[in-house]
C-alpha positions in Angstrom: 63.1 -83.4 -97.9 61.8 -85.8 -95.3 58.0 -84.8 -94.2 55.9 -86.5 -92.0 51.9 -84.9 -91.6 49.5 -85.9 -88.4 45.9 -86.1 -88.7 43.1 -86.8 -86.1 43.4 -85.1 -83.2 40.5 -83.3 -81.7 38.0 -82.9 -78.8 37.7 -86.0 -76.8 36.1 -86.8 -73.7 37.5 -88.6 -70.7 37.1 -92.5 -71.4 37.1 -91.7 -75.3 38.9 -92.5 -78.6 41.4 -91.0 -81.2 43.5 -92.5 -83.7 46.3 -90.2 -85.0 47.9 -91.0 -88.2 51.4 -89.8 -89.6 52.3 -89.9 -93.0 55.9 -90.1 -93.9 56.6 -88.5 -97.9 60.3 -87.9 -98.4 61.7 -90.7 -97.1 61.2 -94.2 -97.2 59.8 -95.5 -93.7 60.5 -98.7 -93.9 63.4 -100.2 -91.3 63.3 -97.1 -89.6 61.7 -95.9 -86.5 59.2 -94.5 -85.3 57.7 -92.4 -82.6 54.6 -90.2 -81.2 55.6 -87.2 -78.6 53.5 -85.2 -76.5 53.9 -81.8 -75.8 52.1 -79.8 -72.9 51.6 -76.3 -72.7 55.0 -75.6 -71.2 56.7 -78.7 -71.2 59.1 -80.4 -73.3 58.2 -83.3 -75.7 58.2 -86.7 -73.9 57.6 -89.9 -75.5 54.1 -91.6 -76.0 55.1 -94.8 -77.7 57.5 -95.6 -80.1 58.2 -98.6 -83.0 61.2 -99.9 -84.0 62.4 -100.6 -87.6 63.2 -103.6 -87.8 61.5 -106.3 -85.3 58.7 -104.1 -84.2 59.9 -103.7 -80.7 57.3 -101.1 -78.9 57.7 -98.6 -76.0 54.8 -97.1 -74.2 55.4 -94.9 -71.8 53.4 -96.1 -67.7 50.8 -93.5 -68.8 49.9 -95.1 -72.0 50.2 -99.1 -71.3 47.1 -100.9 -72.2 45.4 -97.7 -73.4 47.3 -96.8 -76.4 48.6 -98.9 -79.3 51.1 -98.3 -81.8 51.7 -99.4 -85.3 52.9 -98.8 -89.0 51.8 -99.8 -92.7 55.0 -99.5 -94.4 53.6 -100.0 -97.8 51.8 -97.0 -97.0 54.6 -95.2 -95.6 51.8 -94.6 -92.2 52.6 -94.8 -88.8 49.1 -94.8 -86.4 48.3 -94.4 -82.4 45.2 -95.4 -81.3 44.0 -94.0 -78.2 41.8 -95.2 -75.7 40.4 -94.7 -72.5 41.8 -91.1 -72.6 42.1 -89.0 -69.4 42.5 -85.3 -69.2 46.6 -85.7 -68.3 47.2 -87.1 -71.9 46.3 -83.7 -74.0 48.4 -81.7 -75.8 50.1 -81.7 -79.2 51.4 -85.0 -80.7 54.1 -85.2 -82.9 55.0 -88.1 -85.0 58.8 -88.5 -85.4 61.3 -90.1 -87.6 64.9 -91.0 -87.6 67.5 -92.8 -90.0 68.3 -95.0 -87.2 66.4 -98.6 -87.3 66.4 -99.1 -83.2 66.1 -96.2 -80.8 65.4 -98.4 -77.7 65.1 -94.7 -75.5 61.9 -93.0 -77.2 63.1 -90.1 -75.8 62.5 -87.0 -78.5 66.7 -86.1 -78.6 66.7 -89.6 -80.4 64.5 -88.6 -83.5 65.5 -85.7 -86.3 62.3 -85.3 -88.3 59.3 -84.4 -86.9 55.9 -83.6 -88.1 53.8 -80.4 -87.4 51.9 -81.9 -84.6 47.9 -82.2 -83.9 46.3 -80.8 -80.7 44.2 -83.3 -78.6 42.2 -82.5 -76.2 40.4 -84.6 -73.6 37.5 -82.5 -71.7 34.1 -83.0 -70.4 
């Protein structure tokens, strides 16, 4: 079975740091996409950033550009987002995703079929 595990999250202030990390067991990572979701209390999973599997192509969503960064160790079968500057409109529960597809140029959460369990983040003063 394909499992992917998130780690880091936490308690943040505004303007502060996080780097999440997923790791992939399961399945072998490389070639294959990659994403981070965030969920809100009430809302549906949008994507964060995404990776392809093959060139490296990125997708950050306008929220994230220039704050966040996105990128994989395949030898470690790891996928990480680092997170700066964060404001309190980017908590909630991130979700590292997976798919047998190589490209998935929409980062949109229908596109991926493995997920991981999530980890909450929270940015408050």
């Amino acid at each position: 079975q394909v499992h992917l595990v998130e780690s880091g999250g936490g308690l943040v202030q505004p303007g502060g740091s996080l780097r999440l990390s997923c790791t992939v067991s399961g399945f072998t990572m490389d070639y294959h996409a990659m994403g981070w979701f965030r969920q809100a209390p009430g809302k549906e999973r949008g994507g964060v950033s995404c990776i392809d599997g093959t060139i490296g192509s990125t997708y950050y969503s306008d929220s994230v550009k220039g704050r966040f960064t996105i990128s994989r160790d395949n030898a470690k079968n790891m996928v990480y987002l680092q997170m700066n500057s964060l404001k309190p409109e980017h908590p909630g529960v991130y979700y590292c995703a997976t798919d047998w597809a190589g490209v998935l140029p929409m980062c949109t959460s229908s596109e991926y079929h493995y997920w991981g369990q999530g980890t909450q983040v929270t940015v408050s003063s």
